[in-house]
N, C-alpha and C positions, 0 to 999 in steps of 0.2 A: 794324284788326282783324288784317291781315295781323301787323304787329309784334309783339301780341300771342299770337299764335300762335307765330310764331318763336320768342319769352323762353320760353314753356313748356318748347320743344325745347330747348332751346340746350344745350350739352352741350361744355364746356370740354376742349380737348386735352389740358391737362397739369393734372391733381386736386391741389390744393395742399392743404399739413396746416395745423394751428396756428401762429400764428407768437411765435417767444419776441425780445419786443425788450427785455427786461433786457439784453442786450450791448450795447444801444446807448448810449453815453453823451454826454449832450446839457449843456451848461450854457449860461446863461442868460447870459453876456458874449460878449460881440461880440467876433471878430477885427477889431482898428482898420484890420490893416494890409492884410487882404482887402476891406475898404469901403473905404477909402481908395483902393487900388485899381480896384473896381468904378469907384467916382466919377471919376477922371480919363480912365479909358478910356472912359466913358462909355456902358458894357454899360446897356441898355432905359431908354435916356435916350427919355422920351415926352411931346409938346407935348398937355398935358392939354387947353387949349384947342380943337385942333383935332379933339382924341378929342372933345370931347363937343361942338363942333357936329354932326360927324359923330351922334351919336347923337341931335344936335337932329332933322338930315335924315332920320334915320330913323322918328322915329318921326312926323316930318309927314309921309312920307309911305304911311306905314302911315297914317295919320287918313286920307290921302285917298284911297287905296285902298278903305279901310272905307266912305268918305263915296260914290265911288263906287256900290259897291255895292249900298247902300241904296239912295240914287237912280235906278240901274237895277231894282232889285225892286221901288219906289214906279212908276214908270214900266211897268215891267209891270203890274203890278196895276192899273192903271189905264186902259193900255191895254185890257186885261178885260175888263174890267168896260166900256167902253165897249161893245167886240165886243159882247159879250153883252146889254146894253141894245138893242141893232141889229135884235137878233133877235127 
């Protein structure tokens, strides 16, 4: 809610206009000799492998976080409801 509040506020330092991207001129062919480049120097060479165990790890261990938590709120409630039978 806090966050929400803030975006209402929020109120940018520097008011930007329209923007004209007609000057920009873009084509569709690759610089060979700028990838060529990238490629040997090896600019965000990434072991995909290892990325997405990593995102294996993660999200087991979001499940067991999650799994957790159930458990303890099954756990409470039953603890409860036991108290409560007590009485």
């Amino acid at each position: 809610m806090l966050r929400q509040i803030r975006h209402w506020f929020y109120r940018p330092a520097i008011r930007m206009g329209p923007v004209d991207n007609s000057r920009i001129h873009t084509t569709r062919v690759k610089n060979a000799q700028f990838v060529s480049y990238l490629t040997e120097s090896g600019f965000r060479r990434v072991n995909a492998d290892r990325y997405e165990s990593s995102l294996r790890r993660r999200r087991l261990l979001k499940q067991g976080l999650l799994l957790l938590l159930i458990g303890g709120g099954a756990w409470i409630v039953i603890e409860s409801a036991k108290a409560l039978s007590t009485f």
